[in-house]
C-alpha positions in Angstrom: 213.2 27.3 33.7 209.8 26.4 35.7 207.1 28.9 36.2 206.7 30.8 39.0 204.6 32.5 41.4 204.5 36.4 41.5 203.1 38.7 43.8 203.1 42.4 42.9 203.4 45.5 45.6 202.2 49.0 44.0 200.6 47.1 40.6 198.8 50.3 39.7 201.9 52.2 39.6 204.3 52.7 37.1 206.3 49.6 38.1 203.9 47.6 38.5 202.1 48.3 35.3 205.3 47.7 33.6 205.5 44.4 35.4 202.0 43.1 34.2 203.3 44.0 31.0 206.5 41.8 30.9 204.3 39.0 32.6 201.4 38.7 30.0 203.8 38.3 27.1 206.5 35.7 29.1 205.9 32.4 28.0 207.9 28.5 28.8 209.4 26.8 25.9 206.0 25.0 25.5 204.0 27.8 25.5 202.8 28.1 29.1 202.8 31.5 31.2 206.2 31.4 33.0 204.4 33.8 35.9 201.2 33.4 37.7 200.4 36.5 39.4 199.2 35.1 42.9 198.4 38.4 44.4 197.9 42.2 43.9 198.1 45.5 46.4 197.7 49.0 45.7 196.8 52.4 47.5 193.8 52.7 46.5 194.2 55.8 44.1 192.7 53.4 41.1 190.6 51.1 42.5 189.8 50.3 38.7 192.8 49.6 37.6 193.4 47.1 40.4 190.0 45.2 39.6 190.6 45.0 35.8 194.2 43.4 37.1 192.9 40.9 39.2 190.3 39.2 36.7 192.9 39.8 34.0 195.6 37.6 36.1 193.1 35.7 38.2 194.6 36.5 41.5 194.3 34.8 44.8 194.3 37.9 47.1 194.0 41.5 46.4 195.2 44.1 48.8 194.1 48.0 49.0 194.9 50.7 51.4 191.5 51.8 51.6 190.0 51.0 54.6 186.4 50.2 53.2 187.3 46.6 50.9 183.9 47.2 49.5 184.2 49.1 46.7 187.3 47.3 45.4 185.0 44.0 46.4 181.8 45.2 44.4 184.2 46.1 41.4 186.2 43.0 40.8 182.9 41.4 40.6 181.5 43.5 38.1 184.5 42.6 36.3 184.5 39.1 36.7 181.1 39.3 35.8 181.8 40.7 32.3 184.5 39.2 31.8 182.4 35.5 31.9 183.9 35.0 35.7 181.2 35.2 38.0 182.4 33.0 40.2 185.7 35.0 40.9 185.8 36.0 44.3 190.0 36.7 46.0 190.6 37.1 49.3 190.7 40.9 49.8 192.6 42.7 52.8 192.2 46.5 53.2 193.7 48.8 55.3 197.3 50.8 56.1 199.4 47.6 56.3 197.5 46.0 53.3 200.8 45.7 51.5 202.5 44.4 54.4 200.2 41.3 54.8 200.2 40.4 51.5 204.1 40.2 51.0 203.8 37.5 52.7 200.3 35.8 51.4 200.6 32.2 51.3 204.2 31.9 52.1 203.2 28.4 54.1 200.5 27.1 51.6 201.2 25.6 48.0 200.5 28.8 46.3 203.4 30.6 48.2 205.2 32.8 46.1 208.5 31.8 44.4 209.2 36.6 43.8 207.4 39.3 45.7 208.2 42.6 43.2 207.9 45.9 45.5 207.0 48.7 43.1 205.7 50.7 45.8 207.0 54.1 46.1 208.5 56.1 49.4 209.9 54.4 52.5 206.1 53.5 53.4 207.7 50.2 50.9 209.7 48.8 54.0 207.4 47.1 56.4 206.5 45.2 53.3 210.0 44.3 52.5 210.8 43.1 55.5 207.4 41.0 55.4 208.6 39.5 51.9 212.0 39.0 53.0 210.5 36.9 56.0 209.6 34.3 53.4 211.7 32.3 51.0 210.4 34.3 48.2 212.4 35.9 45.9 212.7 40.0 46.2 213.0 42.0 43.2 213.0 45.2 44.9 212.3 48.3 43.1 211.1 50.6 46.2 214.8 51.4 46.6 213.7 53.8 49.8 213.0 50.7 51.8 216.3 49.7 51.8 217.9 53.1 52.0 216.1 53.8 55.2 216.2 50.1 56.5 219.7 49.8 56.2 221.0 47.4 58.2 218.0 46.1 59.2 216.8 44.8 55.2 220.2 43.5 54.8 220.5 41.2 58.3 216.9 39.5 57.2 217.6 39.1 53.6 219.2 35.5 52.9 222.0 35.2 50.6 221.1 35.9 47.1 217.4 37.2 48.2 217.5 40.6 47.3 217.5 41.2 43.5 217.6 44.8 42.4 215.0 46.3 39.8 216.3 49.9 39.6 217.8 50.2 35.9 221.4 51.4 37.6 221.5 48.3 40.1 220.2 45.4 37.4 223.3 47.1 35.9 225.6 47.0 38.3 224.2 43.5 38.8 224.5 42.1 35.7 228.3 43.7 35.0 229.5 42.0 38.6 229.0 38.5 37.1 232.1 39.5 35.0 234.8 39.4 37.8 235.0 38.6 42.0 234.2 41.1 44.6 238.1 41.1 44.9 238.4 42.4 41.5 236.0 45.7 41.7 237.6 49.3 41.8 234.9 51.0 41.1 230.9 51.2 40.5 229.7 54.0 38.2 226.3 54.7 38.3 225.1 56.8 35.3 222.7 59.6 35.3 220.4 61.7 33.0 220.9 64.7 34.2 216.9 65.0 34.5 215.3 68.0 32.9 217.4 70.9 33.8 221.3 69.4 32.7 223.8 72.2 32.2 221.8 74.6 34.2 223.2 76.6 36.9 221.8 76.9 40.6 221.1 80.6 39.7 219.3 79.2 36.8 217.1 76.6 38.8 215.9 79.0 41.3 212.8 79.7 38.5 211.6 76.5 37.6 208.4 75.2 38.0 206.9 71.6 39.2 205.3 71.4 35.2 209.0 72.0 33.9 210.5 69.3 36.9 208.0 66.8 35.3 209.4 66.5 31.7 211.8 64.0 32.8 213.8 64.1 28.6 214.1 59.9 28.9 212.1 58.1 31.5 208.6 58.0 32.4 208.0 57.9 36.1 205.9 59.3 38.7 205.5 62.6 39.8 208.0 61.7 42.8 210.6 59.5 41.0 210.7 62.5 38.2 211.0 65.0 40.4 214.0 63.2 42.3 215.4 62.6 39.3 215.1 66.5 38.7 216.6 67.1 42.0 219.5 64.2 41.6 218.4 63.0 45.1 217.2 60.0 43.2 221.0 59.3 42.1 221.9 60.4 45.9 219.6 57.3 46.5 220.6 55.1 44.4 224.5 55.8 45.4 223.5 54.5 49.3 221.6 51.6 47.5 224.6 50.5 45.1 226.4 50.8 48.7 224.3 48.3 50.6 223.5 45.9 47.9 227.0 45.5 46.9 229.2 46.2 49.5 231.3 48.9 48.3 232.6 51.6 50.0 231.2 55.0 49.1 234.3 56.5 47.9 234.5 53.6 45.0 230.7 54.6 44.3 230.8 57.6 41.5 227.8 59.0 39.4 228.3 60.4 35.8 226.0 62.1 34.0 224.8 60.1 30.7 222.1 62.2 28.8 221.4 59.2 26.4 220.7 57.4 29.2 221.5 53.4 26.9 224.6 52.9 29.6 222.7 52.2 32.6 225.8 52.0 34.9 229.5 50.3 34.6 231.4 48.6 36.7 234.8 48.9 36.8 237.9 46.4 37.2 241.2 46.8 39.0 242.8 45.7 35.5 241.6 48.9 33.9 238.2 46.7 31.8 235.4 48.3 32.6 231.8 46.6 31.9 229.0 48.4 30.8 225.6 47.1 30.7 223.4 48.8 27.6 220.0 49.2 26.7 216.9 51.2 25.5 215.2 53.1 28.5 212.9 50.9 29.3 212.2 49.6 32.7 210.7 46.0 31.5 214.0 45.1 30.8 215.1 45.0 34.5 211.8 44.2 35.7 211.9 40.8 33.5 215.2 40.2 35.1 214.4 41.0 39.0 211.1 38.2 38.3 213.2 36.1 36.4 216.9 36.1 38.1 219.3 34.8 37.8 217.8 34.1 34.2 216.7 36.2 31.3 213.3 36.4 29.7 213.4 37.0 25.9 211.7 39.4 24.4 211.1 41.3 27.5 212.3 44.7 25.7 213.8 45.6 22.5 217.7 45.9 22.5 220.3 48.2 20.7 219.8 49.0 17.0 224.2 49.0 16.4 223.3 49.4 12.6 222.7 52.9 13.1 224.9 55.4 14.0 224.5 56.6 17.6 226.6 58.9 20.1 226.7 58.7 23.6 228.3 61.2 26.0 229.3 61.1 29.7 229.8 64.3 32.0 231.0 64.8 35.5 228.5 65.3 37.9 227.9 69.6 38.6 227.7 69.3 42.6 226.9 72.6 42.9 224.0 73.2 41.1 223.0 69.8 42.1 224.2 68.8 45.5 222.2 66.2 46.3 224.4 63.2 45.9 227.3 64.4 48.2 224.8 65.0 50.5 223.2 61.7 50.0 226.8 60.5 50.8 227.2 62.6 54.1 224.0 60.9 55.4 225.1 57.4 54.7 228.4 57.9 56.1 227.1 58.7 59.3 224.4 55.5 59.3 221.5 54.7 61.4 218.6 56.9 60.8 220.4 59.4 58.8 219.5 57.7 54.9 215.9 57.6 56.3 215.3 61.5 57.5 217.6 61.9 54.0 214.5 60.2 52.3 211.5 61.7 54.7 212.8 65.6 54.6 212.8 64.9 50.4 209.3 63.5 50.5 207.8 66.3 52.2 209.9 69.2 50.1 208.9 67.2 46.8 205.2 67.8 48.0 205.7 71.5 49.9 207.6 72.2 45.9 204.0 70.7 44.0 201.5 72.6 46.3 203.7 75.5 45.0 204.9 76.7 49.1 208.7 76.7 47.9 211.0 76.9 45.3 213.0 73.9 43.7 216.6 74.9 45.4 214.4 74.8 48.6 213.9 70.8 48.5 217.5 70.2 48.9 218.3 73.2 51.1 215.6 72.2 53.2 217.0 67.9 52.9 220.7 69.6 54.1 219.3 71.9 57.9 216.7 69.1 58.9 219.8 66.4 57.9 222.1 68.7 60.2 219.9 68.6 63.0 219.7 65.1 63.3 221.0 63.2 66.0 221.3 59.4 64.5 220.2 56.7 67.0 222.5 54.2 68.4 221.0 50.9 67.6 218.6 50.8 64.2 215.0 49.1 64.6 212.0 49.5 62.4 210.5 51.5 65.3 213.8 53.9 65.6 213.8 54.5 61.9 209.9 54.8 61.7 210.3 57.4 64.7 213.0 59.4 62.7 211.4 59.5 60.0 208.5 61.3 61.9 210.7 64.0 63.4 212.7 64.3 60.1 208.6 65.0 57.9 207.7 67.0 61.1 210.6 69.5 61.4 210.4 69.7 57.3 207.4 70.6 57.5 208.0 73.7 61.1 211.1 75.0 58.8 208.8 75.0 55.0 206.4 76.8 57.4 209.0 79.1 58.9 209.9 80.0 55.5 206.7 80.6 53.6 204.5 81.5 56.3 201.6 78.5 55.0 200.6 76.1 57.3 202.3 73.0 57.3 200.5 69.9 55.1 199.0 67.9 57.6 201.1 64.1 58.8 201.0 62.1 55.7 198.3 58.7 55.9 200.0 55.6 55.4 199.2 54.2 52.0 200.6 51.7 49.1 
């Protein structure tokens, strides 16, 4: 094992956090760091949070959506200054495409870096991915929506073994596929929580409220993640993911729901073995293993007690009361843009279902008529995918209005 280089996309998030974690207690056999965090981005919502990180890891460049770099500028040096660094001073960049430009920070230079992790959330994460994928960095991808709306387009620039996953179901599957060939695969089960509101019917979720969506029972997330995971959109996600990443159909992709939420998915075998990879909830384990792949880095969560007894359950998926995931399916078997208005028309329902304008059932109604209106293009670019997405967050938005008779939220800002 050598150290190596880190940049980290969305570090004020909760990935990101959870990544500074793993990489301040990772050390080498002789005690060294095994990362140095090279360089930082983030939106801008904590501009504190991203100073302390940068004299805490020492960072070469820092990047913020903000378009003004001088607050971020005149608080990493108050920082520095505390912290005895006064002569700390990164590069920073500022502005929409921040993230985008530092992806690929340094990718000529000796301080290039050997794994970008993208912990941003939202497809706003794939300009950036295709930046990090332009260099011969590592990937450890956790904004799953840039590759879900990408498609094609993410997988034709990643090099062989480039693209590591970070989602908990895809380390997974990942880690399970080292047990047989491609050839050998019948099936990839993803497992699910069931979010907040398992066992309830669609007459019983037409009440809830954003507080009650949040209460994810097993995972803490943000407020868009936990709310997907509410909705099962996030598992209708993560089913097109598991489809690109690993190159099985869709029909050989199921989801099962897993309240325990220790199995974090199985794949399995066309003897009849199936492999299961288990664990704790906790999201440094896969994050340790996206920086570190193809190798492990001890200690970088706590495993299985198996001296006390313990029960875990698995339930079939309710596709009524949660339709989401065959829907997520319909949009990836007809390609192209679909995935990505899939992912915009659930971005702006999440946030029309917050600012209180419409019910939870209305998010993935509303994801099914703009999805049905959609005419996919013929040849996928970034700038046919960035102009669906558009129309898919515009007409959300006309039919949200339609239905509630409050203005629409204005276009979203790009941010981190």
């Amino acid at each position: 094992m050598q150290q190596r280089n880190v940049i980290i996309l969305g570090s004020t998030g909760s990935i990101g956090t959870q990544a500074m974690d793993v990489i301040g207690g990772a050390v080498l056999a002789d005690g060294t760091p095994r990362f140095t965090v090279t360089a930082l981005s983030a939106g801008g919502g904590n501009l504190e949070l991203l100073a302390e990180q940068a004299v805490l890891t020492r960072a070469l460049a820092v990047g913020t959506a903000t378009d003004d770099a001088g607050p971020l500028r005149a608080l990493i040096a108050s920082r520095a200054a505390a912290a005895g660094a006064e002569g700390y001073a990164p590069e920073i960049v500022s502005g929409p495409d921040a993230s985008t430009a530092i992806a690929a920070w340094g990718a000529d230079g000796p301080d290039a870096a050997d794994v970008v992790l993208n912990g941003i959330t939202g497809s706003i994460g794939l300009a950036p991915t295709l930046a990090a994928l332009g260099t011969t960095a590592i990937l450890a991808l956790a904004n799953k929506e840039s590759l879900i709306v990408g498609g094609a387009l993410v997988k034709d620039a990643a090099s062989p073994g480039q693209l590591v996953p970070v989602d908990s179901e895809h380390s997974a599957l990942a880690q399970a596929l080292r047990a047989g060939t491609a050839g050998e695969v019948d099936k990839l089960v993803i497992t699910a929580s069931g979010g907040p509101f398992r066992g309830r019917s669609r007459a019983e979720l037409a009440a809830v409220t954003p507080e009650q969506a949040l209460k994810h029972p097993t995972w803490d997330m943000g407020p868009m993640v936990t709310t997907n995971s509410a909705t099962l959109v996030n598992k209708g996600l993560e089913v097109i993911e598991a489809h690109l990443l690993f190159d099985v159909p869709l029909d050989r992709i199921e989801a099962v729901v897993h309240p325990q939420s220790v199995v974090h998915s199985m794949v399995q075998f066309t003897d009849g073995s199936t492999i299961a990879q288990a664990s704790p909830p906790d999201m440094r384990l896969p994050i340790a293993l996206g920086l570190g792949w193809p190798d492990r880095v001890p200690g970088a969560a706590q495993p299985c007690d198996w001296t006390k007894a313990t029960k875990w359950t698995f339930e079939p998926l309710d596709n009524v009361a949660f339709p989401a995931v065959e829907l997520a399916k319909e949009a990836a078997r007809r390609g192209s843009t679909c995935p990505a208005v899939y992912n915009a028309a659930n971005e702006e329902s999440v946030h029309a279902f917050h600012g209180g304008r419409i019910g939870f059932l209305d998010i993935v109604d509303t994801i099914a008529e703009v999805l049905s209106e959609h005419s996919p293009v013929s040849r996928l670019t970034l700038e046919s995918v960035l102009e669906a997405e558009e129309w898919a967050r515009r007409r959300t938005n006309e039919l949200l209005s339609a239905k509630t008779d409050v203005p629409a939220r204005p276009e979203p800002e790009s941010s981190l």
